[in-house]
C-alpha positions in Angstrom: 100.3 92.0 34.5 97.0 90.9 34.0 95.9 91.9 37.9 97.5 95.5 36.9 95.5 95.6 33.7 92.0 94.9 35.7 92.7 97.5 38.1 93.4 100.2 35.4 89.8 98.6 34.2 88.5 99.0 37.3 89.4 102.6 38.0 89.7 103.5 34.3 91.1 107.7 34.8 94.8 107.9 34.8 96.3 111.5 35.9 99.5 112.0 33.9 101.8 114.5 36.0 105.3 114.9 36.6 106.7 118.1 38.9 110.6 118.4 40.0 109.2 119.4 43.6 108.4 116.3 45.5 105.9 117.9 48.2 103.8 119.4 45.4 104.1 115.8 43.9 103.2 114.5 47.0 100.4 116.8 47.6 98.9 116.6 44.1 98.9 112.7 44.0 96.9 112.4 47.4 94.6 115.2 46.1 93.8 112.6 43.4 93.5 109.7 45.6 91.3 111.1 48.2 89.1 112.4 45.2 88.8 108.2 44.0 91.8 107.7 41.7 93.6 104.6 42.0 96.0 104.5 39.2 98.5 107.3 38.5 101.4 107.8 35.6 104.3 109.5 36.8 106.0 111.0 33.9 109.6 110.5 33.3 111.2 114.2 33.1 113.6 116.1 34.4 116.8 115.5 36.3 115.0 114.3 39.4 112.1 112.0 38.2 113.7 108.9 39.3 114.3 110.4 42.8 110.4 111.7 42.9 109.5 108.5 41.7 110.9 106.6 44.3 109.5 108.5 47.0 106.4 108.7 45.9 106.1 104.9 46.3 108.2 104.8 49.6 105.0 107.4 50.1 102.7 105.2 48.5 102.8 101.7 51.1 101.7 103.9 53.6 99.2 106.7 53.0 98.0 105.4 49.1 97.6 101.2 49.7 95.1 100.9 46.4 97.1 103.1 44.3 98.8 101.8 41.2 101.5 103.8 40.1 103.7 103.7 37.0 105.6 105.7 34.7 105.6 107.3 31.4 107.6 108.8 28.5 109.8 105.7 29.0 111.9 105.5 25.8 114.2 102.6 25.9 114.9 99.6 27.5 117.7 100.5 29.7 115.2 103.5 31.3 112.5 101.2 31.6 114.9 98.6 33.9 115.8 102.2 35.9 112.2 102.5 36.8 111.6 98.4 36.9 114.4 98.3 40.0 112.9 101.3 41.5 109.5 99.4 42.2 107.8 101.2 39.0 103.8 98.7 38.6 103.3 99.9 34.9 105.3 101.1 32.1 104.4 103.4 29.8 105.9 104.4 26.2 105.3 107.1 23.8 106.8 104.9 21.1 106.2 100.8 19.7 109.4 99.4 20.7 110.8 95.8 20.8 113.3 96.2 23.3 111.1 97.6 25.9 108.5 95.0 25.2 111.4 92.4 26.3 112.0 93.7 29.3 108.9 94.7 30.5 106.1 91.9 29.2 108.7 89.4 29.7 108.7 89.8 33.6 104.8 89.9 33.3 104.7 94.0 33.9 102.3 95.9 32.2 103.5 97.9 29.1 101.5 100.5 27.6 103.0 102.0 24.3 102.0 104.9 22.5 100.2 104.1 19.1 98.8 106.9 16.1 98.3 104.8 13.3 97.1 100.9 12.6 100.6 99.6 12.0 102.1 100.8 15.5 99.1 99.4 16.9 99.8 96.2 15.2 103.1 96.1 16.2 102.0 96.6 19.5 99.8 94.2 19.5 102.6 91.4 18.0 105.0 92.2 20.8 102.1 91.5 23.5 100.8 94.8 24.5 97.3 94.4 26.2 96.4 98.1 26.1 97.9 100.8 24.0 98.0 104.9 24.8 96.2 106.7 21.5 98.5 109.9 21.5 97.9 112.5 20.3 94.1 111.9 21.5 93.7 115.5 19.7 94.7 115.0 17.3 93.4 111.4 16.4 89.7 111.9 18.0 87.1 109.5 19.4 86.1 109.0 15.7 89.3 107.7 14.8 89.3 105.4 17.6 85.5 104.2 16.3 87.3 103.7 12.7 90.2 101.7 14.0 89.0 99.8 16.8 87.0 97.2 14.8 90.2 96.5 13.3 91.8 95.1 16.3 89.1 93.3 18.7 91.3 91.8 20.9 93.4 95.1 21.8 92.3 98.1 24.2 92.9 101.9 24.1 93.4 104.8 26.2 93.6 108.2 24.8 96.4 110.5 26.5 96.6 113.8 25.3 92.7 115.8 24.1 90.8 114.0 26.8 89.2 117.1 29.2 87.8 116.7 32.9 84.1 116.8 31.2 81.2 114.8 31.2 81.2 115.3 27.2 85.0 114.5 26.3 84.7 111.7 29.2 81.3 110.2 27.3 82.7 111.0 24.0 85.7 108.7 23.9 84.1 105.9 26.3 80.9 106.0 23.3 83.5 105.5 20.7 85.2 102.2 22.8 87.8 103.2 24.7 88.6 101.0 28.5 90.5 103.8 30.3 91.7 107.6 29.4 94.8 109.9 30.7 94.5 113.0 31.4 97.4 115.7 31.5 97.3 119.2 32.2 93.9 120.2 31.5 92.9 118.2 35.1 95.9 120.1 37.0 94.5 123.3 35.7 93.7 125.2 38.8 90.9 127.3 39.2 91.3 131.1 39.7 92.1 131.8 43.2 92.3 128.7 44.1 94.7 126.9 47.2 95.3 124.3 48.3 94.4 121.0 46.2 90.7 120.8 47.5 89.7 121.8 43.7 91.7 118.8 42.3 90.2 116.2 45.0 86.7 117.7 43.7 87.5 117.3 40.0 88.7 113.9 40.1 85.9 112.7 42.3 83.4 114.4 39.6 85.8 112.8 37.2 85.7 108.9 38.4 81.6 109.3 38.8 81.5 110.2 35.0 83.7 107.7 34.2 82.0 105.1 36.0 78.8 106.6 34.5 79.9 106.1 30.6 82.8 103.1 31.0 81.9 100.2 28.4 80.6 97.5 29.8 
């Protein structure tokens, strides 16, 4: 766990995808990696996220060797073991849960829950949760995070969810403390015109440089 949680240090910009076609999957995820991202959430939805999943890391030994890659909007235990037998390196929750602390932390894999308010993040931080997923970033804001933070020095955070491919949301929420950030849709927003994935490889490279640029030290 704690060799995952330096790498997601270390390379501190998670995309958060999920797509039911596996060569657009494919396509999109080495877009990413060529353009310097080295961690990567699969999300858990649809009927055939646990067969994209696992071909995407059958993909991964090959073609991605530095990539982390984990899954998200896992919601109980018994989903999390799913993922955990399929090869999954991280877990990620939208919700504070006990059971999926067990069977995650307990076999020293990383667990990242989703946290809004100072009592999930306790909780989190009581069942062994290194890092927690702010969500709705939006909606809570980088001043949240400055007005919380204080409260829980050991913990870390990473927005999901209002955190844009900019220099100024990017230095916004590193300025107000955060160690890494997901981003969703607003990075897989192609330009107008566009084909092909050269546009995403471009963005996430301008992405790691300003995340690099403004990560707390």
């Amino acid at each position: 766990m704690t060799s995952t949680l330096d790498h997601i240090l270390r390379y501190p910009a998670l995309p958060v995808y999920y797509n039911g076609d596996i060569q657009a999957c494919t396509e999109v995820v080495n877009a990413c990696y060529q353009g310097g991202i080295r961690v990567f959430e699969f999300v858990n939805r649809g009927d055939k996220a646990p067969e994209n999943f696992a071909k995407l890391l059958s993909y991964q030994k090959e073609h991605w060797p530095e990539l982390l890659l984990g899954i998200g909007t896992i919601k109980t235990a018994a989903m999390a073991k799913v993922y955990i037998e399929l090869g999954a390196q991280f877990i990620v929750s939208p919700v504070v849960k006990a059971e999926i602390a067990e069977v995650t932390l307990q076999q020293d894999l990383l667990w990242v829950p989703g946290c809004m308010t100072p009592t999930e993040i306790s909780m989190a931080e009581d069942l062994g949760a290194p890092l927690v997923k702010l969500f709705p970033g939006d909606t809570l804001g980088p001043a949240y995070l400055k007005a919380v933070k204080p409260l829980f020095p050991g913990m870390r955070f990473m927005p999901t969810g209002g955190v844009n491919p900019t220099a100024e949301s990017i230095q916004g929420w590193f300025d107000a403390g955060v160690s890494a950030v997901g981003l969703g849709s607003k990075l897989f927003a192609a330009p107008e015109g566009a084909t092909g994935y050269g546009w995403l490889q471009e963005r996430c490279r301008e992405l790691m440089g300003w995340v690099n640029g403004y990560q707390s030290k």
